[in-house]
C-alpha positions as CSV (number, residue, x, y, z in Angstrom):
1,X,0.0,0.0,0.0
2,X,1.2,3.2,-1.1
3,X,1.5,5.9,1.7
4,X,0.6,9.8,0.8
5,X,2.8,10.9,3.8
6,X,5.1,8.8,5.6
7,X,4.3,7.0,8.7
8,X,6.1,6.5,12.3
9,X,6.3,3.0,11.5
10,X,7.5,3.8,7.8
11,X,10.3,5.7,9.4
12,X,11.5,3.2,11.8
13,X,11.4,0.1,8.9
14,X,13.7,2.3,6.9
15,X,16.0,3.5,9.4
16,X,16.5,0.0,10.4
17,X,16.6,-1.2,6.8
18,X,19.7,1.4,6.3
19,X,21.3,-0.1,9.1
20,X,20.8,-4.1,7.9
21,X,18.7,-4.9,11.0
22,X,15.6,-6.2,9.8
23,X,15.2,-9.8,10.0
24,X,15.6,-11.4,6.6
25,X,11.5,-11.8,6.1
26,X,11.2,-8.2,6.9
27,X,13.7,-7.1,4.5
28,X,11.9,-8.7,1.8
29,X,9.0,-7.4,2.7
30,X,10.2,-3.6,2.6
31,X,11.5,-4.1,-0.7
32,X,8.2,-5.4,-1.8
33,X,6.9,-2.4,-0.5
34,X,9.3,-0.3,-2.3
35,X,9.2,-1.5,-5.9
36,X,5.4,-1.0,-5.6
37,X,6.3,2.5,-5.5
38,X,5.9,4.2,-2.2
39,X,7.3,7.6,-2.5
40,X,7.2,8.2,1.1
41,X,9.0,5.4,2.1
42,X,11.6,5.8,-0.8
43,X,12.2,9.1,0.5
44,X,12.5,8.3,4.0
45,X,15.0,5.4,2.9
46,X,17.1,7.8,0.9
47,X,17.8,10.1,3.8
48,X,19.0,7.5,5.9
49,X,20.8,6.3,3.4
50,X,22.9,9.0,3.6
51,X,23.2,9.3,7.4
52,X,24.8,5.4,7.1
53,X,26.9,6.1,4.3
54,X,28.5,8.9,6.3
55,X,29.3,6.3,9.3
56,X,32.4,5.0,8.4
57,X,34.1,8.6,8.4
58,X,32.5,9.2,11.7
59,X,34.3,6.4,13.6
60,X,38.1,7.0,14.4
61,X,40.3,3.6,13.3
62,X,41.5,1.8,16.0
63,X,44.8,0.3,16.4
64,X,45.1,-3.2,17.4
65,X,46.7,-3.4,21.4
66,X,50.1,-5.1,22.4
67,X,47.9,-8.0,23.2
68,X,46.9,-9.0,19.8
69,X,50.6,-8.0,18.3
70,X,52.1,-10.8,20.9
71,X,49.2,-13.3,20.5
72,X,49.7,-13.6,16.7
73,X,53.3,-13.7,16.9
74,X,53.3,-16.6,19.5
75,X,50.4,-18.1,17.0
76,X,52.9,-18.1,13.8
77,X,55.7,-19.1,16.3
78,X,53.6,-22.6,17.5
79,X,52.9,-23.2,13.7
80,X,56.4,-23.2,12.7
81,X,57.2,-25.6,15.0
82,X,54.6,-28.1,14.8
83,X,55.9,-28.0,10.8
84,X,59.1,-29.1,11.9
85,X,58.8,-31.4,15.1
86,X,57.8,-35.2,13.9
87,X,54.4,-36.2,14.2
88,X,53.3,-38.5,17.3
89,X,50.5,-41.3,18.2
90,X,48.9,-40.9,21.4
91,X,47.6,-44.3,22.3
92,X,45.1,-43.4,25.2
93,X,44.2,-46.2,27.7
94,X,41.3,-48.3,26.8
95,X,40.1,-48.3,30.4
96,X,40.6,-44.1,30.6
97,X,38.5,-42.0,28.1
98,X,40.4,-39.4,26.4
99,X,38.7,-36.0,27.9
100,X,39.1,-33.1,25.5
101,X,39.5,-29.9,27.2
102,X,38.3,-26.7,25.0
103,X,41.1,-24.0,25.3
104,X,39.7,-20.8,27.2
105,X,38.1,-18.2,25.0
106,X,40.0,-15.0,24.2
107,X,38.1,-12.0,22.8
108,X,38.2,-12.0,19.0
109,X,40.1,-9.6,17.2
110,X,37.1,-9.2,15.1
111,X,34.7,-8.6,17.6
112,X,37.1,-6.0,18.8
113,X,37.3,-4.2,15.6
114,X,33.5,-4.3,14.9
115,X,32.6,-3.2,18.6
116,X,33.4,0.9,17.3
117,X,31.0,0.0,14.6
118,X,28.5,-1.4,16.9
119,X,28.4,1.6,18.9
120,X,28.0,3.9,16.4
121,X,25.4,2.0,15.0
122,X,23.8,2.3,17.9
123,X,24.2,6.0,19.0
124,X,22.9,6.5,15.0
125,X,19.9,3.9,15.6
126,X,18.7,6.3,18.7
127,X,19.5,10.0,16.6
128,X,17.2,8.2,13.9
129,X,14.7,7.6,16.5
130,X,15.2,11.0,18.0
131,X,15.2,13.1,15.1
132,X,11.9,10.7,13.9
133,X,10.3,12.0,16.9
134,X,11.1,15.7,16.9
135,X,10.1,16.1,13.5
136,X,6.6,14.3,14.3
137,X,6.2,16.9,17.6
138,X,7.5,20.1,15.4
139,X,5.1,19.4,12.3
140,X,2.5,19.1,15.1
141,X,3.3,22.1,16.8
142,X,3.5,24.1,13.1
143,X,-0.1,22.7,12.6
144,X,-1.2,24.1,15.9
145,X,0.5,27.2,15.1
146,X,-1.1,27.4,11.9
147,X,-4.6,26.3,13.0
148,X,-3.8,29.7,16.1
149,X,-3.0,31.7,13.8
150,X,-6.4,31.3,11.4
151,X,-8.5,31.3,14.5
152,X,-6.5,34.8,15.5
153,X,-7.5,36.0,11.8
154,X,-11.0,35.5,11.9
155,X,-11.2,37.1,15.2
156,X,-9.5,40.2,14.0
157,X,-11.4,40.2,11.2
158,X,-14.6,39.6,13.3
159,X,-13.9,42.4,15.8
160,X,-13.4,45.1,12.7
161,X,-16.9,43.9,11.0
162,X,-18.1,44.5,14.7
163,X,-16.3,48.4,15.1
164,X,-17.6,49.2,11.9
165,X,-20.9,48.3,12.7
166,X,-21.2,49.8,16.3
167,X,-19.4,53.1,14.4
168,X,-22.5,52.9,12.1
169,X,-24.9,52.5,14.9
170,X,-23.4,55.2,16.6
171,X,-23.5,57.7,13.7
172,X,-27.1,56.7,12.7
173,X,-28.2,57.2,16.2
174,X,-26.4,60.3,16.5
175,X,-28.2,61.7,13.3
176,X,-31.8,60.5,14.8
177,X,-31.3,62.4,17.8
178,X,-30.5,65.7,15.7
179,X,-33.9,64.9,13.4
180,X,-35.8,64.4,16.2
181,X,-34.7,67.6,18.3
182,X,-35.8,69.8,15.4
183,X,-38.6,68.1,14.9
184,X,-40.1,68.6,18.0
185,X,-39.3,72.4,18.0
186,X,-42.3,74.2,17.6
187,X,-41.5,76.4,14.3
188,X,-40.6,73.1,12.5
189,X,-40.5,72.5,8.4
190,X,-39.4,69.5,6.0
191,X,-37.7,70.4,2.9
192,X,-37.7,67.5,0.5
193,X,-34.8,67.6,-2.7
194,X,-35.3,65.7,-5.5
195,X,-32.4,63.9,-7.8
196,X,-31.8,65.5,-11.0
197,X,-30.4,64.8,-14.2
198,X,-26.8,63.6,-13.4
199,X,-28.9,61.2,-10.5
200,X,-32.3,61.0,-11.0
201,X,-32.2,58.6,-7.6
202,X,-30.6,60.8,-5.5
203,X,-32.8,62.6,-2.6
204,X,-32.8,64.7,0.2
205,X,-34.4,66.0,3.4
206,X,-33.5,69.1,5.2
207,X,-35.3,69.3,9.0
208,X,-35.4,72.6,9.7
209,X,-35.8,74.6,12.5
210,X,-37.1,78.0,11.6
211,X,-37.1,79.6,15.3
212,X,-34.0,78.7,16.2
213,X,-32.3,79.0,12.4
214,X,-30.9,75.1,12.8
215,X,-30.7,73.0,9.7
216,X,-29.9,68.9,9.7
217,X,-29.5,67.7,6.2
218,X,-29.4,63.7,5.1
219,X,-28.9,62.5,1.9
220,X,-28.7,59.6,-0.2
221,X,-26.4,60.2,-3.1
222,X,-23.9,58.4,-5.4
223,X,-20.2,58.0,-3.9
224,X,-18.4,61.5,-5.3
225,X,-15.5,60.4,-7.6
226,X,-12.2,60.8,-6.3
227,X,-11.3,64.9,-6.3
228,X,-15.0,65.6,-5.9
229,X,-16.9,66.9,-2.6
230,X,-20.6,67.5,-2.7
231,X,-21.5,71.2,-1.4
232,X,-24.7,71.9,-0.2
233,X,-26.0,76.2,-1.2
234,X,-28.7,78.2,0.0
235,X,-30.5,79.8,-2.9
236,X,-31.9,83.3,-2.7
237,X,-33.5,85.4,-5.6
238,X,-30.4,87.1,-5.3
239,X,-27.4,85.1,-4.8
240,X,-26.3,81.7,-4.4
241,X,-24.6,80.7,-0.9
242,X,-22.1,78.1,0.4
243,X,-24.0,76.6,3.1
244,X,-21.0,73.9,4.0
245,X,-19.7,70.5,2.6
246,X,-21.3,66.6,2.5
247,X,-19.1,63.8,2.3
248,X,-21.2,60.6,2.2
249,X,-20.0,57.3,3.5
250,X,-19.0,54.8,1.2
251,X,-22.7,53.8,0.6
252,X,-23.3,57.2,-0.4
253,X,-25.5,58.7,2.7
254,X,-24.2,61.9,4.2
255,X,-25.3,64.0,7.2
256,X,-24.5,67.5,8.0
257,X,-26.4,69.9,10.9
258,X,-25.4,73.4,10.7
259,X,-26.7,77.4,11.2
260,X,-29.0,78.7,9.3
261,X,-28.1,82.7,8.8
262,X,-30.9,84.8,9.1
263,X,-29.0,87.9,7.4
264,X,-29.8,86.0,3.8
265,X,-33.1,87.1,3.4
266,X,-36.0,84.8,1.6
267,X,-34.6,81.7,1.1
268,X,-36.1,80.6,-2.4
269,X,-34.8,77.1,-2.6
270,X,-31.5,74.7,-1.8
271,X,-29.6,72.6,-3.4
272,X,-26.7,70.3,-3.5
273,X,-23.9,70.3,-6.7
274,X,-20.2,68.0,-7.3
275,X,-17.8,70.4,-6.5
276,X,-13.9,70.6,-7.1
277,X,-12.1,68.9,-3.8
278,X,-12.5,71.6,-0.9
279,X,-15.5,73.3,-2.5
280,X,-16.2,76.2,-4.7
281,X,-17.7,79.6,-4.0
282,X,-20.0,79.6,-6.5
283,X,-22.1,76.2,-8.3
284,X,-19.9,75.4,-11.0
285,X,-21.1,71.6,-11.8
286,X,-24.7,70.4,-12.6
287,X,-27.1,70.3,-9.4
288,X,-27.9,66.4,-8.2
289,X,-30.6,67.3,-5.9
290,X,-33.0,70.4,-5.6
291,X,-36.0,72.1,-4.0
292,X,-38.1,74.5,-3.0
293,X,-38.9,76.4,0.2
């Protein structure tokens, strides 16, 4: 079976396969598993292919001791003599057995030079293992990380959707209060403005307070392009005046409460133009929204 990622057991079969210590069934059995085409565990193999290859420079040579020097010379010496010394029967006697007696076991030269090689192999066997399982614990901790930091993302983004839409609440209830405190002076009058050409569906509504010359304005008009303000005019029979600036909110409503100035005389009508950036002090663009007082 082919793996998409590799496994903890993947992992150990290779590192021991690199190191020649699977039993011979299980050898076969990996390499079964590797001509089927497992990319994972090919992978895996590769690396600690590597780390074995690089074992032999890691381990010092060692020189044989005095012992071993002395023991082969005394070895070569006995086997020279037996050469030349005549060869003799031993008749044992029938009524004794003949008791062979092994010689005593001395360490093998061999096992003293692979013993380096065992330890290494072993100090490599537990960094494989080691490494295996601090890779496992940091890809879990990246995930965990990762997974945080979405969570933190969506929360951020949660609480900005949220401050916008108190700030909205805030300014809506703000303009209410204005629109209802005129309206419940006693001198109060509703002056609707109608869209015109540029906007036929533009509107809007000016509360005003004629007693105590107070004006709130809302309108509903289309976002001003970029070096555009809306201004907002009393008209007169005589004259046209600047009665202040609207900047509407990205969904094109604005609000604006401001003195009315009573040394204008009649007011005839009012109306709001798209002005150069910071306003003009005269109508120089076509009127959106009009009407009469």
């Amino acid at each position: 079976m082919k793996h998409e990622c590799i496994t903890k057991e993947g992992q150990e079969l290779a590192a021991l396969y690199a190191l020649g210590a699977l039993s011979q069934f299980e050898a076969r059995a990996f390499d079964a598993h590797l001509r089927e085409g497992c990319p994972a565990c090919d992978f895996e193999l590769k690396q600690f292919d590597e780390v074995v290859g690089l074992l032999g420079a890691a381990v010092e040579p060692v020189a044989p001791s005095g012992y071993v020097r002395d023991l082969l010379a005394m070895r070569i010496q006995r086997e020279g003599s037996e050469q030349l010394a005549p060869t003799a029967s031993v008749i044992p006697f029938p009524e004794q057995p003949v008791i062979s007696q092994a010689p005593a076991t001395a360490s093998s030269p061999v096992v003293r030079s692979w013993l380096p090689w065992a330890v290494a192999a072993a100090f490599l066997l537990a960094f494989v293992f080691s490494f295996t399982a601090w890779r496992t614990s940091h890809n879990a901790m990246q995930a965990q990380l990762d997974q945080n930091r979405d969570s933190t993302s969506v929360v951020l983004d949660e609480n900005a959707d949220l401050k916008e839409q108190l700030r909205k609440e805030s300014a809506a209830s703000a303009e209410l209060a204005q629109i209802n405190s005129v309206l419940s002076a006693p001198s109060a009058r509703v002056l609707q403005l109608e869209g015109q050409e540029p906007a036929p569906g533009s509107s809007a509504t000016i509360y005003w307070d004629v007693q105590g010359n107070r004006w709130v304005v809302t309108a509903d008009l289309p976002p001003a392009p970029e070096g555009r303000v809306y201004q907002l005019w009393f008209v007169t029979p005589e004259a046209k005046i600047s009665a202040g600036l609207i900047q509407p909110d990205p969904a094109g409503h604005g609000f604006i409460a401001l003195q009315f100035p009573s040394d204008i005389g009649p007011l005839a009508a009012a109306a709001i133009t798209l002005e150069p950036e910071g306003g003009s002090e005269q109508p120089t663009m076509p009127i959106y929204v009009v009407g009469n007082a």
